[in-house]
BASEDREN-403021 format. One record per residue (C-alpha): x, y, z; residue number from 1. Coordinates in steps of 0.05 Angstrom, whole numbers, plus 5000, padded with zeros to 4 digits. Layout:
BEGIN
<lodren><u>X</u><v>Y</v><w>Z</w><lumfi>NUM</lumfi></lodren>
...
***
This chain:
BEGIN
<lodren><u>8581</u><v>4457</v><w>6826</w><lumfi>1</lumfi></lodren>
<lodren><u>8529</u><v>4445</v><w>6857</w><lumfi>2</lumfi></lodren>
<lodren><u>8476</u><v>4506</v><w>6891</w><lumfi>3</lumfi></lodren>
<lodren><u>8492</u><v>4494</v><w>6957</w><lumfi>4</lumfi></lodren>
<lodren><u>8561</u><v>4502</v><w>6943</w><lumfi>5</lumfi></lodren>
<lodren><u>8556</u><v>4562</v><w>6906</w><lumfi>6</lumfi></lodren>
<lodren><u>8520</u><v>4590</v><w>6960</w><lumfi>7</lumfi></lodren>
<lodren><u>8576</u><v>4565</v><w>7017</w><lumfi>8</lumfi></lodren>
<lodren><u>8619</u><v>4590</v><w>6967</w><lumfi>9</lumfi></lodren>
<lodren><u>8594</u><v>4660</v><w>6954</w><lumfi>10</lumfi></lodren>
<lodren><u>8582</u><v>4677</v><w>7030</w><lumfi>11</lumfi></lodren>
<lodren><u>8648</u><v>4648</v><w>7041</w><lumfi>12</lumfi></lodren>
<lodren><u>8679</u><v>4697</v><w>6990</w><lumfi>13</lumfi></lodren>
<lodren><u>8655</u><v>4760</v><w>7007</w><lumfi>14</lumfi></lodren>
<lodren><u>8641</u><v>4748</v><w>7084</w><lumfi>15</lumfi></lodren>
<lodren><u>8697</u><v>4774</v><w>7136</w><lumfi>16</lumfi></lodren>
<lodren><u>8765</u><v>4740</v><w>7115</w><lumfi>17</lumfi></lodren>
<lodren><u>8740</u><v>4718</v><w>7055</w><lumfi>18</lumfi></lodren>
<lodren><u>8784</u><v>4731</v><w>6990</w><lumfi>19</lumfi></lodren>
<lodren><u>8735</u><v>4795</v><w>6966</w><lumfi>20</lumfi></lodren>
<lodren><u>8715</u><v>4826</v><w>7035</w><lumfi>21</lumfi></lodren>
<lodren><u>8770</u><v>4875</v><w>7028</w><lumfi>22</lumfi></lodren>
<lodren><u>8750</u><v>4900</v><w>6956</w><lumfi>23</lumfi></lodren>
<lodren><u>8727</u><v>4981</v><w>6959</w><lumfi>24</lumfi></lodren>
<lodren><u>8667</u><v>5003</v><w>6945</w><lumfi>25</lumfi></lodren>
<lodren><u>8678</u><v>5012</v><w>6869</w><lumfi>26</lumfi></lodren>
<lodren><u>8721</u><v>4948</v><w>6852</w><lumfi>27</lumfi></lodren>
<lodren><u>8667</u><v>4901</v><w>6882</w><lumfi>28</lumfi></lodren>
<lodren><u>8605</u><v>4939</v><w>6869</w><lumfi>29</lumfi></lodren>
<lodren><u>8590</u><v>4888</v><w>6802</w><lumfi>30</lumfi></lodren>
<lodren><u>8633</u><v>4836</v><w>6818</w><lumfi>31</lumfi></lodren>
<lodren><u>8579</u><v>4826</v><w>6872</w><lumfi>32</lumfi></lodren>
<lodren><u>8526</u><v>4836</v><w>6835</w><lumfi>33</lumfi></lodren>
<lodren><u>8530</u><v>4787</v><w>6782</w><lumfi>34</lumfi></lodren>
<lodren><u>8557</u><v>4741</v><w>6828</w><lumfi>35</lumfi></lodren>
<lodren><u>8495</u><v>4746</v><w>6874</w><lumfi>36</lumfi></lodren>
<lodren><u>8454</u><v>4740</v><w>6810</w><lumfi>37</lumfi></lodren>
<lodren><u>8483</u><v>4677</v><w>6798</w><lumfi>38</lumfi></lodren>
<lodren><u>8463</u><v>4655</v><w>6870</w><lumfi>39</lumfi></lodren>
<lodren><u>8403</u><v>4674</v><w>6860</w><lumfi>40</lumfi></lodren>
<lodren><u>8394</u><v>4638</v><w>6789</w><lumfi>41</lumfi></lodren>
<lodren><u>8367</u><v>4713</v><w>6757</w><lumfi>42</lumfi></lodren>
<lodren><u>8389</u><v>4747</v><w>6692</w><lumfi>43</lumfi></lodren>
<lodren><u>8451</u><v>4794</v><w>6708</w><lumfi>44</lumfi></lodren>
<lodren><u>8447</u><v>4859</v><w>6664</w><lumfi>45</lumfi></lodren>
<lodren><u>8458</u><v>4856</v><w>6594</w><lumfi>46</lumfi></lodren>
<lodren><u>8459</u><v>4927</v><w>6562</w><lumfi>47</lumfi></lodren>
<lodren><u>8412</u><v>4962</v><w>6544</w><lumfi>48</lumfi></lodren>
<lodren><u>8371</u><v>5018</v><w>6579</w><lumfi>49</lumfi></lodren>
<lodren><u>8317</u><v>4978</v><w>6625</w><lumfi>50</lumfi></lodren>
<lodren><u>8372</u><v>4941</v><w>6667</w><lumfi>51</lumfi></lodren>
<lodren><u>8439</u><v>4968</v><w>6666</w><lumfi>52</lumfi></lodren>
<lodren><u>8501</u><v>4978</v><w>6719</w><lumfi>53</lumfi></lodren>
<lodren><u>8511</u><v>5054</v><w>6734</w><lumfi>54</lumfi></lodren>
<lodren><u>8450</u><v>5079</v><w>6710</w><lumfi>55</lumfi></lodren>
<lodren><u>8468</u><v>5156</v><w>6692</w><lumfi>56</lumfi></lodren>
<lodren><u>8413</u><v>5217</v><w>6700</w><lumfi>57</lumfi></lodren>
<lodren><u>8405</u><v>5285</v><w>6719</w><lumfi>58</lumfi></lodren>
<lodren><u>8380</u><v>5307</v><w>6785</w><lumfi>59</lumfi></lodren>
<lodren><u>8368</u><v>5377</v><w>6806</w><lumfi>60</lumfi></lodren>
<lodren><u>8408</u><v>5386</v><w>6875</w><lumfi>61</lumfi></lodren>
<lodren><u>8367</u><v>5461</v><w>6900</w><lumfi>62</lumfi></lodren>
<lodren><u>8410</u><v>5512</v><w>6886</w><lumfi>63</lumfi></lodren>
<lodren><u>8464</u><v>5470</v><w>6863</w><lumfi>64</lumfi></lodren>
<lodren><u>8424</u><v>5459</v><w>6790</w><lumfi>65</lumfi></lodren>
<lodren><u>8428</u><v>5400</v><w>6763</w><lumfi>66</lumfi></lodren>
<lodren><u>8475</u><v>5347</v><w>6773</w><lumfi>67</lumfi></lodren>
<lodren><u>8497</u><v>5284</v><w>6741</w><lumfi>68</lumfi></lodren>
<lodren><u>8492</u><v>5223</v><w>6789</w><lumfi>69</lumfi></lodren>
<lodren><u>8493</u><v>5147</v><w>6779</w><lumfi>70</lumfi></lodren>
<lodren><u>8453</u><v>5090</v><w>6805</w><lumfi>71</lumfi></lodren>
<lodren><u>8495</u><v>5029</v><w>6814</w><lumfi>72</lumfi></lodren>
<lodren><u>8442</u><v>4986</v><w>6791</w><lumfi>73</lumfi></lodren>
<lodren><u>8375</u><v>4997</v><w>6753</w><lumfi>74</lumfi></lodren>
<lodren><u>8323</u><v>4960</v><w>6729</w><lumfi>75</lumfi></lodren>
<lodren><u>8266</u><v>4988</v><w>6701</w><lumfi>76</lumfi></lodren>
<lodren><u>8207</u><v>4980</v><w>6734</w><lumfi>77</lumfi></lodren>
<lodren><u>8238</u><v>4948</v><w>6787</w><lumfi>78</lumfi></lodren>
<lodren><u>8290</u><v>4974</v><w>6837</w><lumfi>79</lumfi></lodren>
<lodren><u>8349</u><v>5015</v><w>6840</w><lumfi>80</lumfi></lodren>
<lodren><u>8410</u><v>4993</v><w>6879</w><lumfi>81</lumfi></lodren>
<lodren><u>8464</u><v>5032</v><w>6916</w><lumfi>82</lumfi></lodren>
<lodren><u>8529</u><v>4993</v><w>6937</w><lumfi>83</lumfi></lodren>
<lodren><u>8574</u><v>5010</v><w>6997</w><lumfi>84</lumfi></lodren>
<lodren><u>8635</u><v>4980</v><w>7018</w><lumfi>85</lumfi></lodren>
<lodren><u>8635</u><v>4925</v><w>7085</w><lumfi>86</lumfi></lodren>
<lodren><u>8614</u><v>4974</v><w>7150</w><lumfi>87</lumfi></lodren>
<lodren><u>8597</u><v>5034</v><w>7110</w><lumfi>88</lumfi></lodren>
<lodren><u>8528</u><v>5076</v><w>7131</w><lumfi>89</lumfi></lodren>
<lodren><u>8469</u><v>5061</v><w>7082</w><lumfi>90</lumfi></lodren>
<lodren><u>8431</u><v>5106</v><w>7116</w><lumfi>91</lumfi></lodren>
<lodren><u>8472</u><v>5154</v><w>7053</w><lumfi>92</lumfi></lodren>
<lodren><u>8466</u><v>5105</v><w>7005</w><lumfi>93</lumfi></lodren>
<lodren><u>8400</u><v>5108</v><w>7022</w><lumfi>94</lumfi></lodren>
<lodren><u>8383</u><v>5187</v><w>7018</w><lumfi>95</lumfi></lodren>
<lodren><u>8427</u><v>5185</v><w>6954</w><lumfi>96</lumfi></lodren>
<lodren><u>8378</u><v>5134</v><w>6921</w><lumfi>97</lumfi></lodren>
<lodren><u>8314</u><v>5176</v><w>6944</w><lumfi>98</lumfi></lodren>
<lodren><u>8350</u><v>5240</v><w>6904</w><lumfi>99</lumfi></lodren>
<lodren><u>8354</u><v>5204</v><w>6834</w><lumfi>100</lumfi></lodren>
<lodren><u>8281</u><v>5169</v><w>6845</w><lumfi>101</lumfi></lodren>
<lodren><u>8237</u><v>5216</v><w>6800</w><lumfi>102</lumfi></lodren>
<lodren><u>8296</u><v>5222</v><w>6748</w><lumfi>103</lumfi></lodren>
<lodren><u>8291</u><v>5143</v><w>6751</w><lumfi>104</lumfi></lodren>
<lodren><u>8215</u><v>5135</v><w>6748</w><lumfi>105</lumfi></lodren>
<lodren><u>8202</u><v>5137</v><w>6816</w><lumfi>106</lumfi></lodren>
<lodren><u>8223</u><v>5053</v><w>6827</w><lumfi>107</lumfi></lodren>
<lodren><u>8184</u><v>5009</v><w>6870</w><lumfi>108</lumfi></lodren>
<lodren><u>8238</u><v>4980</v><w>6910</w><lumfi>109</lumfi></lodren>
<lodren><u>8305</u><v>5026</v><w>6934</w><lumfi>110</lumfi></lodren>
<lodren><u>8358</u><v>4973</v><w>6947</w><lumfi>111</lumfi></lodren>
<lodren><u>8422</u><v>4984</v><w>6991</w><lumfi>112</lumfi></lodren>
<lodren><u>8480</u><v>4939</v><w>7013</w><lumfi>113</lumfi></lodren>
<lodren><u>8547</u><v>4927</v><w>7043</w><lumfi>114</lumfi></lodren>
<lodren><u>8565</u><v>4871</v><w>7013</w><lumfi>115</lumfi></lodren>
<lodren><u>8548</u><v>4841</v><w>7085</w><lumfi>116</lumfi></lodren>
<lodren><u>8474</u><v>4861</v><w>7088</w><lumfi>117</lumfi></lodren>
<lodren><u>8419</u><v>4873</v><w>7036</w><lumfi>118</lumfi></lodren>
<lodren><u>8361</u><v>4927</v><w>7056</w><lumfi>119</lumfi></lodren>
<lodren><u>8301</u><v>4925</v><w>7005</w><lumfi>120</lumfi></lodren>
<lodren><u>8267</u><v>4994</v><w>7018</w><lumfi>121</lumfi></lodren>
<lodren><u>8194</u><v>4997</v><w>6989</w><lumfi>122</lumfi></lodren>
<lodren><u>8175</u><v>5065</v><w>6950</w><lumfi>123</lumfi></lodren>
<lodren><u>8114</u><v>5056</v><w>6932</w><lumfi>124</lumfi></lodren>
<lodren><u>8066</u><v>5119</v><w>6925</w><lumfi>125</lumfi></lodren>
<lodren><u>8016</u><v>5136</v><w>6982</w><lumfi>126</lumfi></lodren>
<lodren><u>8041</u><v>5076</v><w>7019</w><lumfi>127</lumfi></lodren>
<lodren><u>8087</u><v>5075</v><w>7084</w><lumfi>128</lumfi></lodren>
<lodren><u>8161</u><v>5056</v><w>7073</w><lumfi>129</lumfi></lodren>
<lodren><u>8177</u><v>4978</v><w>7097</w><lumfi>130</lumfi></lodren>
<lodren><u>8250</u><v>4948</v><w>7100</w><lumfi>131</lumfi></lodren>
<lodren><u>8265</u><v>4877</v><w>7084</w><lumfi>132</lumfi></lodren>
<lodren><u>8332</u><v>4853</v><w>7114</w><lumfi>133</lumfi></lodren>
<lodren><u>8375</u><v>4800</v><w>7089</w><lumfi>134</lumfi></lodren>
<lodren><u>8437</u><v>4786</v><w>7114</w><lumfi>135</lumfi></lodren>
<lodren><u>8500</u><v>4749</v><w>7075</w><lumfi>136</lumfi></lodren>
<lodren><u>8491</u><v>4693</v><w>7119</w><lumfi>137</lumfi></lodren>
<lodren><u>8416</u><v>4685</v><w>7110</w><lumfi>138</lumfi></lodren>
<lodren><u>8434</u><v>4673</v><w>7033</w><lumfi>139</lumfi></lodren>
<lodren><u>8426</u><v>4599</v><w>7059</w><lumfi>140</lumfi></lodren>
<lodren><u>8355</u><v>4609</v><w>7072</w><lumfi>141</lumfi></lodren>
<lodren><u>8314</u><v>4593</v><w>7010</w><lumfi>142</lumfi></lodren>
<lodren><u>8258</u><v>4641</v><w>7027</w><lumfi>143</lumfi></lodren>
<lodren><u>8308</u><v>4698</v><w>7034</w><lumfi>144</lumfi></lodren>
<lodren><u>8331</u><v>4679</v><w>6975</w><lumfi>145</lumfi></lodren>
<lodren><u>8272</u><v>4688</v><w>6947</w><lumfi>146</lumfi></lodren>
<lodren><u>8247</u><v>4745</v><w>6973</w><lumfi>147</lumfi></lodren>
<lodren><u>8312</u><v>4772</v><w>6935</w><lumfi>148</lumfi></lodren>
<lodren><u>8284</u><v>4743</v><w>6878</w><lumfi>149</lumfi></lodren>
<lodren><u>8216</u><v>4775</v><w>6878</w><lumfi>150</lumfi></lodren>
<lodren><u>8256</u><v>4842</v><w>6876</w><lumfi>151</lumfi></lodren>
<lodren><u>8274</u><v>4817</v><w>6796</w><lumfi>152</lumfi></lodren>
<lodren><u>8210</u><v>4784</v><w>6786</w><lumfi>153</lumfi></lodren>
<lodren><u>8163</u><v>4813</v><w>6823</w><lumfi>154</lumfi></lodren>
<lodren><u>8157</u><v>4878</v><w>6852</w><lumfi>155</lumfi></lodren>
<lodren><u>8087</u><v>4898</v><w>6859</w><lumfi>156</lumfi></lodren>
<lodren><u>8094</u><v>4834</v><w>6918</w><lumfi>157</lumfi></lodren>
<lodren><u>8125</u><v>4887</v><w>6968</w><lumfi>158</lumfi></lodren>
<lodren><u>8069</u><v>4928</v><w>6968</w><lumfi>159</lumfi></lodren>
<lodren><u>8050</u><v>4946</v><w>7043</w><lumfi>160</lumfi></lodren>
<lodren><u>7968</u><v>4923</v><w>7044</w><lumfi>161</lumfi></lodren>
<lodren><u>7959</u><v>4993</v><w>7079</w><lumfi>162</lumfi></lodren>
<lodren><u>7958</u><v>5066</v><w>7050</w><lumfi>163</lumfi></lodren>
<lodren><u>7988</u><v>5124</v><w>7088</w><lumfi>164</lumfi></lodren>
<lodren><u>7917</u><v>5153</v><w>7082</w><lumfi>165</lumfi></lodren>
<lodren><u>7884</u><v>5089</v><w>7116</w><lumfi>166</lumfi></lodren>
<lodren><u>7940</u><v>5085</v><w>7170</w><lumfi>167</lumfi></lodren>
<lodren><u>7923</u><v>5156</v><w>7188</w><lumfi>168</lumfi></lodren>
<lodren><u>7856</u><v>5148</v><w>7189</w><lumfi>169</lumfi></lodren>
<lodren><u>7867</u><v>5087</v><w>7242</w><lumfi>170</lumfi></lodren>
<lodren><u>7917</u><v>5132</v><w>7287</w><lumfi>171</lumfi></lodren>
<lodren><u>7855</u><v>5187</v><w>7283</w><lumfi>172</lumfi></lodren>
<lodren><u>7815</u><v>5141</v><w>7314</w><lumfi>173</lumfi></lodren>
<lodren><u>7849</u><v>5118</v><w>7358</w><lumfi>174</lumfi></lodren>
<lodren><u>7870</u><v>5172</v><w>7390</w><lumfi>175</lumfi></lodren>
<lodren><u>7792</u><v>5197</v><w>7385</w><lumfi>176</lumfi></lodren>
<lodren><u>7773</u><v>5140</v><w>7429</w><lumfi>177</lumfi></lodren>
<lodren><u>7829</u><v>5150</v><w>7478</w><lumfi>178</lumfi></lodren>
<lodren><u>7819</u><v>5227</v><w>7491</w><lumfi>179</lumfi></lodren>
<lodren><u>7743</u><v>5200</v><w>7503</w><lumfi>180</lumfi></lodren>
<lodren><u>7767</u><v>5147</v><w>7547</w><lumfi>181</lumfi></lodren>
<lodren><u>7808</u><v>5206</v><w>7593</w><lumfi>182</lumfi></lodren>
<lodren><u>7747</u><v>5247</v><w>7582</w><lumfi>183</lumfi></lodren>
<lodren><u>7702</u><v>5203</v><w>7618</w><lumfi>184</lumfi></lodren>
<lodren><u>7750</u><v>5184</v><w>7673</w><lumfi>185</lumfi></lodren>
<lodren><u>7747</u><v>5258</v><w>7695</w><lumfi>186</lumfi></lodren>
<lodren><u>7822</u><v>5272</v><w>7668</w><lumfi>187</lumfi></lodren>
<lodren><u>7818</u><v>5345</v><w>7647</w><lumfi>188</lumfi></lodren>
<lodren><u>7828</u><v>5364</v><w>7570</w><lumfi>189</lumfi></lodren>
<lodren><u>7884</u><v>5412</v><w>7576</w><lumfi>190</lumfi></lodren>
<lodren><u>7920</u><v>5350</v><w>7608</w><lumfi>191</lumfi></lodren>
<lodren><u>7894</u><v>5306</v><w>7552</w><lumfi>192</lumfi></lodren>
<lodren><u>7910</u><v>5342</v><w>7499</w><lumfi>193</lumfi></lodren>
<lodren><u>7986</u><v>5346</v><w>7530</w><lumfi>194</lumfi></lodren>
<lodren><u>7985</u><v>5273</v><w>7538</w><lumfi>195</lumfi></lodren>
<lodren><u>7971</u><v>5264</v><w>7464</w><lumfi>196</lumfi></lodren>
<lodren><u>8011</u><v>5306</v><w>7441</w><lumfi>197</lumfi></lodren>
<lodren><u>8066</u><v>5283</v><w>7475</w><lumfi>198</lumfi></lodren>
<lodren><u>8050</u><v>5213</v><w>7443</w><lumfi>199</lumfi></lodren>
<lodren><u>8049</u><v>5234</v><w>7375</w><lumfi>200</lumfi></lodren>
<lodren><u>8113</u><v>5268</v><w>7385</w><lumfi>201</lumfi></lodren>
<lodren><u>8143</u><v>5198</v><w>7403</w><lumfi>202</lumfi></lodren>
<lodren><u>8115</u><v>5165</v><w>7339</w><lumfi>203</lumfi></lodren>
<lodren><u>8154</u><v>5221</v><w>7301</w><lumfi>204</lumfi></lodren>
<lodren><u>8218</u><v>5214</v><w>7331</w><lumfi>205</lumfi></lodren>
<lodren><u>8213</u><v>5131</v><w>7330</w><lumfi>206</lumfi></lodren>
<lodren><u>8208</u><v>5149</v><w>7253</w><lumfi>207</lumfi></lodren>
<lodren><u>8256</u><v>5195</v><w>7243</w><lumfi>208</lumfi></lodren>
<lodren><u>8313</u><v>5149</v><w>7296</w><lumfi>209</lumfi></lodren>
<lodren><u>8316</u><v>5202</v><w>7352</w><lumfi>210</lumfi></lodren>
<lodren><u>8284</u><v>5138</v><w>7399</w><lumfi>211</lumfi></lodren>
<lodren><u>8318</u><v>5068</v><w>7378</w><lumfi>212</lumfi></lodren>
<lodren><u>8283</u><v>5005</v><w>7377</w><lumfi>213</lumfi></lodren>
<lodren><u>8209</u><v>5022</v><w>7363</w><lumfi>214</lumfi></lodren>
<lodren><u>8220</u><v>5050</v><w>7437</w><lumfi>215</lumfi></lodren>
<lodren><u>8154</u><v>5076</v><w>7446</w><lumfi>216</lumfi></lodren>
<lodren><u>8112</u><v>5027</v><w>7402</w><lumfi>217</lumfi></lodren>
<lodren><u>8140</u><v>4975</v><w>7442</w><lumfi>218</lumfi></lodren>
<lodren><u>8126</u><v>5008</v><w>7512</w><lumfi>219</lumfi></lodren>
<lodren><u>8055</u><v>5030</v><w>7492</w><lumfi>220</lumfi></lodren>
<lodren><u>8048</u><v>4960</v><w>7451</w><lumfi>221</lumfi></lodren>
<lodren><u>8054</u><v>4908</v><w>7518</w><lumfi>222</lumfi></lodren>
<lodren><u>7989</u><v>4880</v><w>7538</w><lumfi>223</lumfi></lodren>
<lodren><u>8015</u><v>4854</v><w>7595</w><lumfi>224</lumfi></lodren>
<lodren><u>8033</u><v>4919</v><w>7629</w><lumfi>225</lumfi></lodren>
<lodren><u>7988</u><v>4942</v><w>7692</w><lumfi>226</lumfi></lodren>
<lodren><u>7961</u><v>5018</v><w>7683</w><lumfi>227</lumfi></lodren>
<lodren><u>8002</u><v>5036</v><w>7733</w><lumfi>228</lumfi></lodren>
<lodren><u>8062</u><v>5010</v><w>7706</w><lumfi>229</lumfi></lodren>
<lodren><u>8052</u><v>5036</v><w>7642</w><lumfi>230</lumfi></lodren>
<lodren><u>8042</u><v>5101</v><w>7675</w><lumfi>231</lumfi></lodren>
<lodren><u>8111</u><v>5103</v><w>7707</w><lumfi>232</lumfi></lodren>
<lodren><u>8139</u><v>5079</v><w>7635</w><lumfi>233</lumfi></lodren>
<lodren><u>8115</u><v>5136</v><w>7606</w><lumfi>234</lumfi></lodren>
<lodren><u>8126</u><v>5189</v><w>7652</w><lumfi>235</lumfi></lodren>
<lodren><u>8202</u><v>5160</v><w>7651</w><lumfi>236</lumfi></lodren>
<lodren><u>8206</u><v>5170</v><w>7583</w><lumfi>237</lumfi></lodren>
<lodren><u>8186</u><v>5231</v><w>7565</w><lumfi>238</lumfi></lodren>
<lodren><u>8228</u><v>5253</v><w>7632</w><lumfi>239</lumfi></lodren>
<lodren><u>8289</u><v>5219</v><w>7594</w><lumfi>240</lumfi></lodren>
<lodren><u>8271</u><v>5248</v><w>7521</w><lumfi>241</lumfi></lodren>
<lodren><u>8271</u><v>5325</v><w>7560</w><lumfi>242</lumfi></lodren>
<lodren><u>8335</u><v>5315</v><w>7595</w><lumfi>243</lumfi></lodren>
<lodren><u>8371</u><v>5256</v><w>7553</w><lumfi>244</lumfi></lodren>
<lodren><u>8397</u><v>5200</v><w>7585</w><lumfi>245</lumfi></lodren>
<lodren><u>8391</u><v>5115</v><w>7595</w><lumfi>246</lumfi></lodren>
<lodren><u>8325</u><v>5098</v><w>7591</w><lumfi>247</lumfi></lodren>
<lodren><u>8318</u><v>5020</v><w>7612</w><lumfi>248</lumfi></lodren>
<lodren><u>8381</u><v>4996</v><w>7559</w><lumfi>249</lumfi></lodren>
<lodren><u>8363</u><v>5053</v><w>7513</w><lumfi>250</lumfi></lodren>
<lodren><u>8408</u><v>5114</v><w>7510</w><lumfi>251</lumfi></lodren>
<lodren><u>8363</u><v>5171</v><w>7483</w><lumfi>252</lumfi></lodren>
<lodren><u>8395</u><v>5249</v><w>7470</w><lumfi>253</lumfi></lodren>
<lodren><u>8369</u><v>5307</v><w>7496</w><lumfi>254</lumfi></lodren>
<lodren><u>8311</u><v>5328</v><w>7440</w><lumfi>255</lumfi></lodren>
<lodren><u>8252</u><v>5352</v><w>7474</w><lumfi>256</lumfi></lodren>
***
């Protein structure tokens, strides 16, 4: 068989209508696994403690104590992997891998998928969290292939080139040179400082998912946009954030 057709044949297999898309969440969990190994052409796990399927360790769960939970995947060094069943949340999978992270050596790379979608979720100390997406059907991309494979082979790639500290250093700045910018255009500072605060709320909540889309990164973020306009945008949206409600496409809850 050739690699193409393993491919075809994998995405065929385990997309919708395909002979494993029904499988639960525990009967295809490895099945998967070593399959996509295969597709990928990297070692599957072979015993062992570095890179082993349900990975067991203690984690202490606040008042709970401690707890016994289990990584579907680990590899030392490397990543640890959740599995969920086809249409299941990995925002859980997600929060469950962050829980076992300092009982598993705090792993570069937290890994979650459906079966139908692969989310590699960097963890690397100091740094900002980034998400690489690959979908089943981008399998037939070589360079989403290999980003999978860097994941096995090479971890330390995903490293975001900025630190949290130098990132908030920037966003200091930045919003040092705007209040300056208001200053001098005779906008008072009481109405500055409500203006910025107001923005850094919006950063928050784009983190956290209370605005969808990178919302306000992408408002704030186009060039093109007369002051004026940009002005209305605003004021719309932080109207919409204190009342909830459609903003443009975007419905956004009441949270302000």
């Amino acid at each position: 068989m050739s690699a193409q057709q393993l491919i075809a044949g994998f995405i065929a297999k385990w997309g919708p209508g395909g002979a494993s898309f029904a499988l639960n969440e525990e009967q295809g969990a490895q099945q998967h696994f070593i399959e996509l190994c295969a597709v990928l052409g990297v070692p599957t796990p072979a015993g062992g403690d570095d890179y082993v399927f349900e990975k067991g360790m203690l984690t202490y769960q606040g008042s709970a104590g401690q707890r016994r939970g289990y990584a579907d995947v680990f590899k030392r060094g490397h990543f640890a992997w959740e599995n969920k069943a086809p249409g299941k949340p990995l925002e859980g999978a997600l929060k469950q891998l962050m829980t076992y992270a300092l009982a598993l050596d705090n792993p570069p790379l937290l890994i979650v998928s459906d079966r139908l979608r692969i989310e590699v979720h960097t963890h690397f100390n100091g740094t900002p969290s980034e998400c690489h997406v690959v979908t089943l059907e981008q399998l037939g991309d070589p360079a989403k292939r290999e980003l999978l494979r860097r994941c096995f082979s090479a971890p330390e790639s995903f490293k975001p080139a900025r630190t949290n500290r130098q990132i908030t250093e920037e966003a200091a700045k930045a919003f040092a040179t705007t209040a300056e910018r208001l200053r001098e255009a005779g906008i008072a500072a009481e109405v500055t400082a409500h203006l910025l605060t107001q923005c850094l709320f919006c950063f928050f909540a784009e983190d956290v998912g209370l605005l969808p889309g990178r919302l306000f990164e992408r408002l704030v973020g186009n060039q093109h946009a007369e002051p004026e306009a940009l002005r209305r945008g605003l004021q719309g949206l932080f109207t919409t954030m204190r009342d909830g409600g459609l903003f443009g496409a975007d419905s956004i809850a009441w949270f302000n």
